[in-house]
C-alpha positions in Angstrom: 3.8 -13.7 18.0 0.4 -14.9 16.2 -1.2 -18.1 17.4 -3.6 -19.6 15.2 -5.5 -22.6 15.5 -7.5 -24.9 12.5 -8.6 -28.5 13.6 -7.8 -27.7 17.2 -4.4 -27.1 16.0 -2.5 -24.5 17.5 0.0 -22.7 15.5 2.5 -20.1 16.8 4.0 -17.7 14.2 7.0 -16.9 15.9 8.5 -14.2 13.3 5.5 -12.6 13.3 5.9 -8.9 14.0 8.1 -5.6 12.9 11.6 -6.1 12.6 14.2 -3.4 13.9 17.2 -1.6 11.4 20.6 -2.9 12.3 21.6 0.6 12.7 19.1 1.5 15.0 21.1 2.3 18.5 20.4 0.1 21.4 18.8 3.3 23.4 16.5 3.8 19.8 15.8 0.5 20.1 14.3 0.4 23.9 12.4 3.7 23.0 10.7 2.0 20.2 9.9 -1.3 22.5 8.0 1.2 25.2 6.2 2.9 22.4 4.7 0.3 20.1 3.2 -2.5 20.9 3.9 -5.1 18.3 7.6 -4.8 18.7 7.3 -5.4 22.4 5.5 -8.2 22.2 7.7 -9.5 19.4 9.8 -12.9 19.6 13.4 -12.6 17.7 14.3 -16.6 17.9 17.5 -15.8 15.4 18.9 -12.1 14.9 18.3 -11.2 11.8 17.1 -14.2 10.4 15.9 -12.9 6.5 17.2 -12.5 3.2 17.7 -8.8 1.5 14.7 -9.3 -0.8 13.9 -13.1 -0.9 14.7 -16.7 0.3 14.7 -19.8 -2.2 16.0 -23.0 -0.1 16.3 -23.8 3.7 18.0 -26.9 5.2 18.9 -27.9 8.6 22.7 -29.7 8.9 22.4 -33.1 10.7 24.0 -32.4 13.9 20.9 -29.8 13.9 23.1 -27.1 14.9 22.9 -24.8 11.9 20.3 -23.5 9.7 21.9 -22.4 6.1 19.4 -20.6 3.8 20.3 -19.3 0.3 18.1 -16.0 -1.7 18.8 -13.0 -3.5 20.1 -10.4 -4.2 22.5 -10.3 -4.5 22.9 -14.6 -4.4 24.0 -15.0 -1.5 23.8 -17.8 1.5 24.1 -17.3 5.6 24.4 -19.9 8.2 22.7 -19.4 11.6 24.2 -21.0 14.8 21.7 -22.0 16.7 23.4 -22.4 19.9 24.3 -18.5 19.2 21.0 -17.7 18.2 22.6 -15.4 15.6 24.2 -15.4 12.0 27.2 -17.4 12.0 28.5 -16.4 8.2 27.2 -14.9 5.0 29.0 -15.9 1.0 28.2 -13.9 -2.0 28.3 -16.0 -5.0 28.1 -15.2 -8.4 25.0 -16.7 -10.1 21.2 -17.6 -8.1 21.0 -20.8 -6.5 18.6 -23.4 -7.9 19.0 -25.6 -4.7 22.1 -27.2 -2.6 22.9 -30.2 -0.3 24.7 -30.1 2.9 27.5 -33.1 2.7 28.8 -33.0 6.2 26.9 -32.9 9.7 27.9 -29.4 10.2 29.1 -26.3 7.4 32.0 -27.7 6.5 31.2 -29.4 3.0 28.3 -27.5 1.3 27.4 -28.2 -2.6 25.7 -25.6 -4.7 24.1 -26.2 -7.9 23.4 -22.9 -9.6 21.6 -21.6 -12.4 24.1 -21.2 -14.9 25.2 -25.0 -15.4 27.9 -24.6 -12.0 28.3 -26.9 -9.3 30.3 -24.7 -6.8 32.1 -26.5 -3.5 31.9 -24.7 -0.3 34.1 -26.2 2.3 34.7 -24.7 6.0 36.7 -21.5 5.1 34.9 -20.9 1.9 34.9 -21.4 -2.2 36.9 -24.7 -2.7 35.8 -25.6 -6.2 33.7 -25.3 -9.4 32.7 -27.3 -12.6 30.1 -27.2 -14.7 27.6 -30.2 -16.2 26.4 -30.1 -19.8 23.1 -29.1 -19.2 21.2 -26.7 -17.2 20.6 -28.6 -13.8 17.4 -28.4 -11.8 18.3 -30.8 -9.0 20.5 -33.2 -7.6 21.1 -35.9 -4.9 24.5 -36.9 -3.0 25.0 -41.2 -2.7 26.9 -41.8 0.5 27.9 -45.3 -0.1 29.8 -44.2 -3.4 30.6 -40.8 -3.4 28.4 -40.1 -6.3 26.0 -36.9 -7.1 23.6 -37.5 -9.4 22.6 -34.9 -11.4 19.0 -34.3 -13.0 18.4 -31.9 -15.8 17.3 -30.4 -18.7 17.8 -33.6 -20.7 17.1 -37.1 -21.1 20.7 -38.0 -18.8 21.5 -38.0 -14.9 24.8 -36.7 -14.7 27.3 -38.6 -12.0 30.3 -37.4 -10.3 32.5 -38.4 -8.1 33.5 -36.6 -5.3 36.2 -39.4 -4.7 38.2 -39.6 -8.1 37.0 -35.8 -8.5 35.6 -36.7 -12.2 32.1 -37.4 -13.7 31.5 -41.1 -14.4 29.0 -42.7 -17.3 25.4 -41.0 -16.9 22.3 -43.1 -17.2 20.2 -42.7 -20.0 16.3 -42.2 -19.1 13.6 -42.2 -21.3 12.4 -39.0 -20.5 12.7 -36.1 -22.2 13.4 -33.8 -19.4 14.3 -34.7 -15.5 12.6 -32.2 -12.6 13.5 -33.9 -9.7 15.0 -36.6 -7.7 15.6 -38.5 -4.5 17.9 -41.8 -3.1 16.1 -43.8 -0.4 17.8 -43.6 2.9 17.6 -47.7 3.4 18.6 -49.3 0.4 19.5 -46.2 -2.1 17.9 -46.7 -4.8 17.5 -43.6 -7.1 14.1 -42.1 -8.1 13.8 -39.4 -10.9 10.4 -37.6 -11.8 10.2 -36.9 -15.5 8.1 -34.0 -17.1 6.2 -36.6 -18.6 4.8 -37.3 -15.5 6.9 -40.9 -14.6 8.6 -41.9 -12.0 12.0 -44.0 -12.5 14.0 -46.4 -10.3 17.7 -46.8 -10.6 20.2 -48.9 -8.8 23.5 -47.5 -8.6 25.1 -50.6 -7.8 24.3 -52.1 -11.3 23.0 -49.0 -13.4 20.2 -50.4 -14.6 16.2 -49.1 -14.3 14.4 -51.4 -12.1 10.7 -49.5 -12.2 8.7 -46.9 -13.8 5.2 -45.5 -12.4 3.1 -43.8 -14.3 2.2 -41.2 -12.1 0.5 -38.5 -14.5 -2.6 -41.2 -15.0 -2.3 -42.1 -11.5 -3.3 -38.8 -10.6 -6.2 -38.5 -12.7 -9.3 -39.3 -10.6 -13.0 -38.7 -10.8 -13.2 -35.4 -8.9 -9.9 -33.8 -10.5 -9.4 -31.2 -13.0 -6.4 -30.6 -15.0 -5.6 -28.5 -17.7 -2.5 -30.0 -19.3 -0.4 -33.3 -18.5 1.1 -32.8 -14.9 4.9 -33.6 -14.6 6.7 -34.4 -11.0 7.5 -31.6 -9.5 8.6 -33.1 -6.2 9.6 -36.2 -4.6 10.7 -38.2 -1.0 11.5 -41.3 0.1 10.2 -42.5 3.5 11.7 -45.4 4.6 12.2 -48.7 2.6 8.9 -48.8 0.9 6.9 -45.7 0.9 7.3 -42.6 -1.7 5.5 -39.8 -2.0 5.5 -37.8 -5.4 4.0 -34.6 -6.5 2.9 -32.9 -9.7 2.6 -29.8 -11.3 -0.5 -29.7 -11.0 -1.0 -29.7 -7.3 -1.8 -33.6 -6.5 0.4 -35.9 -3.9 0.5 -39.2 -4.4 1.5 -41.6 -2.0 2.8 -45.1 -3.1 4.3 -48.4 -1.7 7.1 -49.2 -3.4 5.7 -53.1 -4.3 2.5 -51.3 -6.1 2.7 -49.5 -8.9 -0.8 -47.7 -7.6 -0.9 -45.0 -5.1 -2.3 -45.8 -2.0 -4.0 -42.4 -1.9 -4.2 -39.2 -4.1 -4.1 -36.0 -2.4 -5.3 -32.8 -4.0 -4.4 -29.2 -2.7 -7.3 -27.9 -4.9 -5.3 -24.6 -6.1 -3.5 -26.4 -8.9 0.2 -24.9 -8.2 2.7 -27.4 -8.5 3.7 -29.1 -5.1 7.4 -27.5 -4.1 8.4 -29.3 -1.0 6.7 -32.8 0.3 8.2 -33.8 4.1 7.6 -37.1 6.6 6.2 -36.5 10.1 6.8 -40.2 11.8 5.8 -39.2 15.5 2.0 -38.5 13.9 2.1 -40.4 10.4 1.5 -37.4 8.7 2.5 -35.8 5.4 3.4 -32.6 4.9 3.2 -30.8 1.7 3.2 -27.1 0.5 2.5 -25.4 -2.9 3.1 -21.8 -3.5 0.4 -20.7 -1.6 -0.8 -23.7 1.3 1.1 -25.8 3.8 -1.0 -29.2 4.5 -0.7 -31.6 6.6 -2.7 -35.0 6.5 -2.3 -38.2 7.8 -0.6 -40.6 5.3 -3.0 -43.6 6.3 -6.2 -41.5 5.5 -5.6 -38.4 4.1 -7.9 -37.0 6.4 -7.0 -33.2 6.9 -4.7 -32.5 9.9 -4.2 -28.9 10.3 -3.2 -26.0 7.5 -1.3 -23.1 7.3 -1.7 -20.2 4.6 1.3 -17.9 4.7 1.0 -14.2 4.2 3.7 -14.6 1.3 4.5 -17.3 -1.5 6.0 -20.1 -0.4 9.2 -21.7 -1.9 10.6 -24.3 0.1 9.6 -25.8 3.9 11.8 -27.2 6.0 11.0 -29.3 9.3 13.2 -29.2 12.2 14.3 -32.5 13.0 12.7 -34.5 16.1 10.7 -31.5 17.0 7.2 -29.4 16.2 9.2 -26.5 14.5 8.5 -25.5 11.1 11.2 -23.0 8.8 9.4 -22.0 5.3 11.7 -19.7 2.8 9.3 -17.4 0.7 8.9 -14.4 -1.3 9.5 -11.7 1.3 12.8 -11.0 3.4 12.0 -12.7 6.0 11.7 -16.2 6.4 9.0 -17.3 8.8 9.4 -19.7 11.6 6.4 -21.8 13.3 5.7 -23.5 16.0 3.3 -26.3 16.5 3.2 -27.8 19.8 0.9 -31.1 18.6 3.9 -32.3 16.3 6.4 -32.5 19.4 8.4 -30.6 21.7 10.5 -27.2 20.9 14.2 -27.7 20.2 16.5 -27.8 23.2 18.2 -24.2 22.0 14.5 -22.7 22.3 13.3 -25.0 25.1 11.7 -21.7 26.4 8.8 -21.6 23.6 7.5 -24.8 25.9 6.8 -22.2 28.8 5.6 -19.7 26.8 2.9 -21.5 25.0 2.1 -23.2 28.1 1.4 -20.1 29.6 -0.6 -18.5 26.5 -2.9 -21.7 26.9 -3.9 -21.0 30.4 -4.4 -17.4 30.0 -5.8 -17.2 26.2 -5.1 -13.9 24.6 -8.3 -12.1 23.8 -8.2 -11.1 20.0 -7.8 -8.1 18.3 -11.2 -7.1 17.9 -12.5 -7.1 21.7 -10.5 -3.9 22.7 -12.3 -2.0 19.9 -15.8 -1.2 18.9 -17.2 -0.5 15.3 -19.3 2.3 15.1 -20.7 4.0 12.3 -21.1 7.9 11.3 -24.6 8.0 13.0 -23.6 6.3 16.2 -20.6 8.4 16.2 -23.1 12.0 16.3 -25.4 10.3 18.8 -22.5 10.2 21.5 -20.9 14.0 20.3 -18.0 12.4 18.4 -18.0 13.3 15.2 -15.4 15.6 15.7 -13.2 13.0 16.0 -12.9 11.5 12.9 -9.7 11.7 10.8 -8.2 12.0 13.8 -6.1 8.7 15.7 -8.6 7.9 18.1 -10.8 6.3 15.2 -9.3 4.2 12.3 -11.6 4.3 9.3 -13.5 0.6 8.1 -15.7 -0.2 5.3 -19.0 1.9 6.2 -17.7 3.3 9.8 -14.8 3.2 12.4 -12.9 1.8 14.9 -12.7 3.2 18.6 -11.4 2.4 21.7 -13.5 0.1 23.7 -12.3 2.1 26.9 -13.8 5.2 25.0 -16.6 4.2 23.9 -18.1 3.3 27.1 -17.3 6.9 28.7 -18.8 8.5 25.9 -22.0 6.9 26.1 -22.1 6.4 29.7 -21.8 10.7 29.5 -24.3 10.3 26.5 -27.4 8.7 28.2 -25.9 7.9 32.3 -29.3 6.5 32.8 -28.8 3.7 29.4 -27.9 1.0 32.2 -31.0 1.3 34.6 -33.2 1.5 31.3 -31.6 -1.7 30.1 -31.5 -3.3 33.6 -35.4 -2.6 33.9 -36.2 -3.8 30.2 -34.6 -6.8 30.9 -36.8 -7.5 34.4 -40.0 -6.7 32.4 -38.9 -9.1 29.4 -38.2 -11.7 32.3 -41.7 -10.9 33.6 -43.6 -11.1 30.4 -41.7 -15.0 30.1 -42.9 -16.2 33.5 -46.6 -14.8 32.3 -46.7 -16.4 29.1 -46.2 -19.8 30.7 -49.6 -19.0 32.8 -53.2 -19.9 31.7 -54.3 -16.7 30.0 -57.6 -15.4 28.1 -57.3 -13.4 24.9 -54.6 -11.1 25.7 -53.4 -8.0 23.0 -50.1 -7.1 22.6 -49.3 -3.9 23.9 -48.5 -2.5 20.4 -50.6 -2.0 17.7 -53.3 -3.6 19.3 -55.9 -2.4 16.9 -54.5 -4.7 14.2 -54.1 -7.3 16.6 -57.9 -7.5 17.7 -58.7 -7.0 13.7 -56.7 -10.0 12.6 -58.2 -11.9 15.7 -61.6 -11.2 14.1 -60.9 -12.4 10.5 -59.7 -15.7 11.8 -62.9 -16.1 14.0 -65.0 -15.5 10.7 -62.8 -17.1 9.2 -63.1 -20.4 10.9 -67.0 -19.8 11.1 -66.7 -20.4 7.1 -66.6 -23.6 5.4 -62.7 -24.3 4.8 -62.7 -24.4 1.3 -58.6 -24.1 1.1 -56.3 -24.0 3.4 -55.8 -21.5 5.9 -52.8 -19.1 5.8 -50.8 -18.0 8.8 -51.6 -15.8 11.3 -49.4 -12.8 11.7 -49.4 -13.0 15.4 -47.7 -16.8 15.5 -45.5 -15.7 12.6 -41.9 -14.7 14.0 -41.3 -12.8 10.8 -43.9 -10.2 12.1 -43.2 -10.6 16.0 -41.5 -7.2 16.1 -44.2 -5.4 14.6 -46.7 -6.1 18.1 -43.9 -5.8 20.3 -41.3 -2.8 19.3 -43.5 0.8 19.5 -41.5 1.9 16.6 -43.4 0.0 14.8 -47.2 1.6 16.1 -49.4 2.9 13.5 -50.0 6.7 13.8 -53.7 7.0 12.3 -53.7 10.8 12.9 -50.8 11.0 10.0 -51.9 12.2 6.9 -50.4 9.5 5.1 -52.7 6.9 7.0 -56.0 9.3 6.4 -55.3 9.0 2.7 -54.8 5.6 2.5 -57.4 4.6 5.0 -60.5 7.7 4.7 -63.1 5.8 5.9 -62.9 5.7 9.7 -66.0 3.2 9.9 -68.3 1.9 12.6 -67.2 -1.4 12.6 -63.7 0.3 13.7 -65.8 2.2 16.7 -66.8 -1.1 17.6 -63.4 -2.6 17.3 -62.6 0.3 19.8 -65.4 -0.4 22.4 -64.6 -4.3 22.7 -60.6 -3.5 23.2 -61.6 -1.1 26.0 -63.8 -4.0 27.1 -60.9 -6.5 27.1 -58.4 -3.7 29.0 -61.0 -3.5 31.9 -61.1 -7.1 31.8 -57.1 -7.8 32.2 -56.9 -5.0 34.7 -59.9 -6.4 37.0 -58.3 -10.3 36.1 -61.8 -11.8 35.9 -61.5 -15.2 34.5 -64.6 -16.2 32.9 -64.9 -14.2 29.8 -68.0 -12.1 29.4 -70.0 -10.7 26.4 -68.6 -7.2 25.6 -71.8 -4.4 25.4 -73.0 -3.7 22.5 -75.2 -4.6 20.2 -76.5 -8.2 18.9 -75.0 -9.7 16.0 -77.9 -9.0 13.9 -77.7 -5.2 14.2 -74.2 -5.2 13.3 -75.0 -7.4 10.1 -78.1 -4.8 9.6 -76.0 -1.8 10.1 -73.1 -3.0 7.6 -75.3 -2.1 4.6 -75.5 1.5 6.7 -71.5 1.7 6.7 -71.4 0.9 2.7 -74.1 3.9 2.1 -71.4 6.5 4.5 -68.3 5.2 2.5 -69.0 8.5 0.3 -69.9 10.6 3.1 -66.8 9.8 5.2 -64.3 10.0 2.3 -65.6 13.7 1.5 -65.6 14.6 5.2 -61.9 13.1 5.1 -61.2 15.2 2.6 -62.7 18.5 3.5 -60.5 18.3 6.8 -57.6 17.7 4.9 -58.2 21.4 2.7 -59.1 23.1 6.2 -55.9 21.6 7.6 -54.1 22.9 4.7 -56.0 26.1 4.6 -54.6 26.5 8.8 -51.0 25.8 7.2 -51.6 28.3 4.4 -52.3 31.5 6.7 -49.6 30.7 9.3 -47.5 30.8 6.7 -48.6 33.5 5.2 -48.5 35.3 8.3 -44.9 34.3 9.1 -44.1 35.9 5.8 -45.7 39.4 6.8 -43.6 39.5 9.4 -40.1 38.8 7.9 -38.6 41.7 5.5 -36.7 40.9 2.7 -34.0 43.2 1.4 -33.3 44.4 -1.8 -30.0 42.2 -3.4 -28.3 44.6 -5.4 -26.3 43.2 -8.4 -24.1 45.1 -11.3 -24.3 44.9 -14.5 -21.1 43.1 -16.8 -18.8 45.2 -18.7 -19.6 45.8 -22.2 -23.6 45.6 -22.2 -25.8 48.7 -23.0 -28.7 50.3 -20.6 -31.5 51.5 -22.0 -33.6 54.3 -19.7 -37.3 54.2 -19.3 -37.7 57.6 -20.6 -39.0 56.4 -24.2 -42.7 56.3 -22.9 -44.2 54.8 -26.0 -42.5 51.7 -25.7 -43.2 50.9 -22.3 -46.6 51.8 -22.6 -46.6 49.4 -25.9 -44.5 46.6 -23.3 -47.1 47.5 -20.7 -50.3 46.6 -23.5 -48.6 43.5 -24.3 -48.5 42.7 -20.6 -52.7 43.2 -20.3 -53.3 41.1 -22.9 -51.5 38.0 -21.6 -53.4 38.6 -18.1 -50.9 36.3 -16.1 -49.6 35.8 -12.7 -46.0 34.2 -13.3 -42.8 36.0 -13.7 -41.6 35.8 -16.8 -37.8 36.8 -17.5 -36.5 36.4 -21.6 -33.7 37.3 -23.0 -34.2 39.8 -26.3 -31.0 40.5 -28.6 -31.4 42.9 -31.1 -28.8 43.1 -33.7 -25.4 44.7 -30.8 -27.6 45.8 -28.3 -28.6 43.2 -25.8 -31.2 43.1 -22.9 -33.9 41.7 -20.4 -37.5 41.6 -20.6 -39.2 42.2 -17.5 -42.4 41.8 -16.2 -44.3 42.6 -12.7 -47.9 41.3 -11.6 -50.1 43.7 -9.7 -53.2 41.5 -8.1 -55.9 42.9 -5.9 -57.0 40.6 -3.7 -60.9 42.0 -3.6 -61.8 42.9 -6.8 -60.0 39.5 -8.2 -58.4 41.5 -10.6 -54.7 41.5 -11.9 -52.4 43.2 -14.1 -48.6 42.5 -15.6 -46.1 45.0 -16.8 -43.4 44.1 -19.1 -40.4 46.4 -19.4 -37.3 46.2 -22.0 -33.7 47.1 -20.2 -30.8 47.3 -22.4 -27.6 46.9 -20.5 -25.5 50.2 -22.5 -25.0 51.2 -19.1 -23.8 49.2 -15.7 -27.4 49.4 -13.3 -27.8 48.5 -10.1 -31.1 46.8 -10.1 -33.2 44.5 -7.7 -35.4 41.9 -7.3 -38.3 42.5 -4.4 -41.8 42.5 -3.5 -44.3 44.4 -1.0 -47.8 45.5 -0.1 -49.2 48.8 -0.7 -53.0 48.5 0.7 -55.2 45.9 -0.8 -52.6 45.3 -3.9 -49.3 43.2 -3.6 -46.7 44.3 -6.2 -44.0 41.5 -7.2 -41.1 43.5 -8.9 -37.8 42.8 -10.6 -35.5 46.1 -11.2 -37.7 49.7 -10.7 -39.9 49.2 -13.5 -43.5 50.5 -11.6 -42.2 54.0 -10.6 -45.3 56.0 -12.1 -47.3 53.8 -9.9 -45.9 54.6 -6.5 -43.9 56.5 -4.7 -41.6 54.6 -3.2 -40.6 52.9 -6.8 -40.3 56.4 -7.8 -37.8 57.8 -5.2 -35.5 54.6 -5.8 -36.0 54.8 -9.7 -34.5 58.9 -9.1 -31.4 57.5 -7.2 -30.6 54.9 -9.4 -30.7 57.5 -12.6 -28.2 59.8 -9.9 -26.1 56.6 -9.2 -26.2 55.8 -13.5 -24.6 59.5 -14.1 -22.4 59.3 -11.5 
């Protein structure tokens, strides 16, 4: 069960919830109940109280007793006992049901008007009869006083028939060109027929002659609504002697008294779906209408907004239980849904229990469905040692991070950081602290973060209001809120050893020094609590305004020394690196050649001393690595760099390899004495010995 409330309203969904198979077992059934939640706490008012795919109309007989519904598929309609709670019969009939009337206070006379012209007879053991009218019907209404049904349809005629001489009688002749829907007024009968034209028409069956027409497609038409085409009735009721309420295709409900011809007021659902069912509350003077999509209920005096209700499914028809606060709606889904509002009046004396429930659900409230869970996201997830629980049950997945167990959460953080409680209990005493001291006379006091920029901007406004005010002053970021974190979090501290800050700001000035000496100056003077304020050492004003032309001549000076610590720092960085590199070793990665490609040896000497010429010329330190093709052999250019590091000299060899043959070959460098040798393959062999002992086992390996 789902309460919801709007307007203070509270609204019990009482089919809320998983249903069970029929052919579950009773033992299956009780094993499901223990295991999932929803379906124990589940309220079946009627057993099996749906449709196999949808429901189109629900009425309630007289003697409020039965419920009889009608849907597909296969058209079909089942009465519910109430007194049984349960399904008291189902009929199969042979063409949809566009909507039916229950004749008799009980089952035992049921007319259906279907969608293929038919108006089929039901009586207490079943089919009893079928005709057909000329045209294809979309409503109808029974006249007790004479036996009559009155037939609206596709046409410009209201069929009659009469159940007593069991034959169809003279139809009246509208002006219409269509009829939708219609109604007979429970006092004096008069008939009522909306057209698609948008008019309502009066009838009295005693003489057969219209005795009114509203116009209720202009009626409709106000100053704040929009319509796209010319709205035609699409419902109607009568309440009472004199009051109607008609609604259009275009989602408006107007209410009228029968000696007007203008509405008393002009309700608009706003969604622009035609209005399906309108129904009288008398208990509350309310109205309650429903579209497709919306249930509304307002008060028929005002039209102020009662209370709403937005199914999970389309809507096709509502029904209100009789003397009671229980709403039945049939809609697009197998199930029809069931409500129960406790404001409209009491529960139905077969489900007098739902009074005791909902009593109880008011004095202990139901906590909702997110306060036994807590969303956390991917990061808060690896600060507790979690993330190795996701994709598993424990966390359901939503929008940018997951759901957990509240119950979990608080035993993984708790093992997290066991102190997080006393840290929070003691930031909240010194936050209480800091509150009482604000309230107290105080001198100049700093915040405790980023107090630097807090003396600075206390200076500027001094000199500022010094000045003439020649335009307004701006805000101070201290009294702004917007910047309140910034002087109170110590995330937010400016590091001015970064290198980021050194760049931006080089020039670490005297005026700053200065800055420095009067904040120590105000620190001694919090911590000693003197209260007269005294002048901080240093000296006058008139050296500092002699000494700023000193600080413009140093700008240079200061940038350069900036920067010449920045290159030492830089040059530190270099050699540890540097050194860290000495000590690691790199291996040789060994690669073979593809199938198919030639290998050319480095036996031809005059063309690798003519690669190695080419090589001197270009005198430079990067590797270079090309591809050469020549005509179907294919190969690599290769080229080493051999610096000495105190002569300042260097040297590049460039070697051709054609890949005739597979070679194993590798990419490595090393030291040998003063020189560092950067090669690709073995192409520096004649230059030392170890190039040439692993240029001699690759030739054996090239043979073999």
């Amino acid at each position: 069960m789902q309460v919801s409330s709007l307007n203070e309203v509270k609204i019990y969904s009482l089919s809320a919830g998983r249903s069970l198979p029929e052919w579950l077992s009773d033992r299956k059934k009780r094993a499901l109940q223990k295991k999932d939640v929803d379906i124990r706490r589940r309220i079946e008012l009627i057993q099996d109280f749906e449709m196999p795919t949808i429901s189109t109309k629900i009425k309630v007989s007289r003697d409020g007793q039965y419920i009889m519904a009608v849907g597909t598929y296969k058209p079909r309609i089942r009465c519910f006992d109430t007194y049984q709670l349960s399904q008291k019969f189902e009929r199969c009939l042979d063409s949809e049901v566009v909507t039916f009337e229950i004749l008799s206070d009980d089952y035992s006379k049921i007319v259906f008007l279907q969608c293929d012209r038919f108006v089929e007879f039901h009586s207490q053991h079943g089919h009893y009869y079928r005709t057909r009218i000329p045209k294809f019907g979309r409503d109808f209404s029974y006249h007790y006083p004479s036996c009559d049904l009155y037939f609206v349809a596709a046409s410009s005629e209201v069929y009659r028939l009469n159940l007593e001489q069991g034959r169809f009688l003279n139809s009246l002749q509208t002006d219409a060109s269509e009829n939708n829907v219609c109604d007979i007024n429970p006092t004096h009968f008069l008939f009522a027929t909306g057209t698609a034209e948008g008019k309502v028409e009066c009838w009295d069956p005693r003489t057969r002659n219209r005795v009114g027409l509203l116009d209720c497609a202009l009626s409709s038409v106000t100053a704040d609504t929009e319509i796209d085409g010319l709205p035609s009735i699409s419902a109607l009721k009568f309440s009472g002697a004199l009051n109607m309420a008609v609604g259009t295709s275009t989602g408006q409900v107007l209410l009228y008294d029968l000696r007007s011809s203008n509405p008393l007021i002009v309700k608009d659902h706003q969604y622009g779906l035609p209005i399906k069912s309108i129904q009288f509350q008398h208990e509350l003077d309310l109205i309650i209408s429903a579209d497709s999509r919306i249930i509304k209920m307002w008060n028929k005096d005002t039209g102020k907004i009662f209370t709403s209700m937005e199914p999970e499914y389309d809507i096709n028809d509502v029904c209100l239980y009789p003397n009671s606060g229980m709403l039945m709606t049939a809609n697009e889904a197998p199930k029809m849904s069931i409500y129960y509002m406790p404001v409209l009046g009491p529960a139905p004396k077969w489900c007098s229990f739902l009074d005791n429930l909902t009593e109880e659900l008011e004095e202990n409230p139901d906590s909702t469905v997110y306060d036994d869970y807590k969303f956390v996201t991917r990061k808060d997830l690896e600060n507790l040692g979690l993330a190795h629980l996701i994709g598993s049950s424990l966390l359901r997945a939503y929008m940018h991070g997951f759901f957990m167990d509240i119950r979990l959460y608080h035993k993984a953080k708790m093992m997290a950081n066991p102190f997080a409680y006393e840290e929070y209990r003691r930031e909240k005493i010194r936050q209480k602290i800091e509150e009482t001291r604000a309230q107290r006379v105080q001198l100049k006091k700093l915040p405790k973060v980023n107090k630097e920029l807090a003396l600075k901007l206390i200076e500027e406004e001094e000199q500022q209001a010094t000045r003439k005010r020649k335009q307004k002053n701006l805000p101070s970021l201290l009294k702004d809120d917007r910047f309140k974190v910034m002087f109170e979090n110590p995330d937010f501290q400016v590091d001015e050893q970064s290198e980021e800050f050194r760049l931006l700001n080089p020039l670490v000035s005297k005026i700053s020094e200065k800055r420095k000496k009067k904040l120590k100056i105000l620190e001694e003077k919090e911590a000693q609590e003197q209260e007269e304020e005294e002048e901080p050492e240093g000296k006058p004003s008139d050296a500092e305004s002699s000494e700023s032309s000193d600080d413009e001549k140093g700008w240079v000076e200061e940038v350069r020394k900036q920067r010449k610590l920045l290159r030492q720092e830089e040059k530190v960085k270099r050699q540890e690196r540097f050194k860290e590199d000495q000590q690691t070793l790199l291996k040789p990665q060994f690669f073979e050649i593809k199938e198919g490609e030639e290998f050319r040896s480095f036996k031809d000497s005059a063309k690798k001393q003519k690669l190695m010429n080419q090589s001197n010329k270009r005198n430079s330190r990067k590797l270079r690595n090309s591809i050469v093709k020549r005509g179907k052999h294919s190969g690599v250019l290769l080229a080493t760099s051999r610096t000495n590091v105190e002569e300042g000299n260097g040297f590049i060899d460039l070697f051709y390899v054609n890949f005739s043959k597979k070679l194993l070959f590798s990419y490595f460098s090393f030291e040998n004495g003063t020189s560092q040798y950067k090669c690709i393959c073995i192409c520096n062999g004649h230059r030392n010995q170890n190039l040439l002992n692993l240029l001699l086992t690759i030739e054996k390996l090239m043979k073999v």
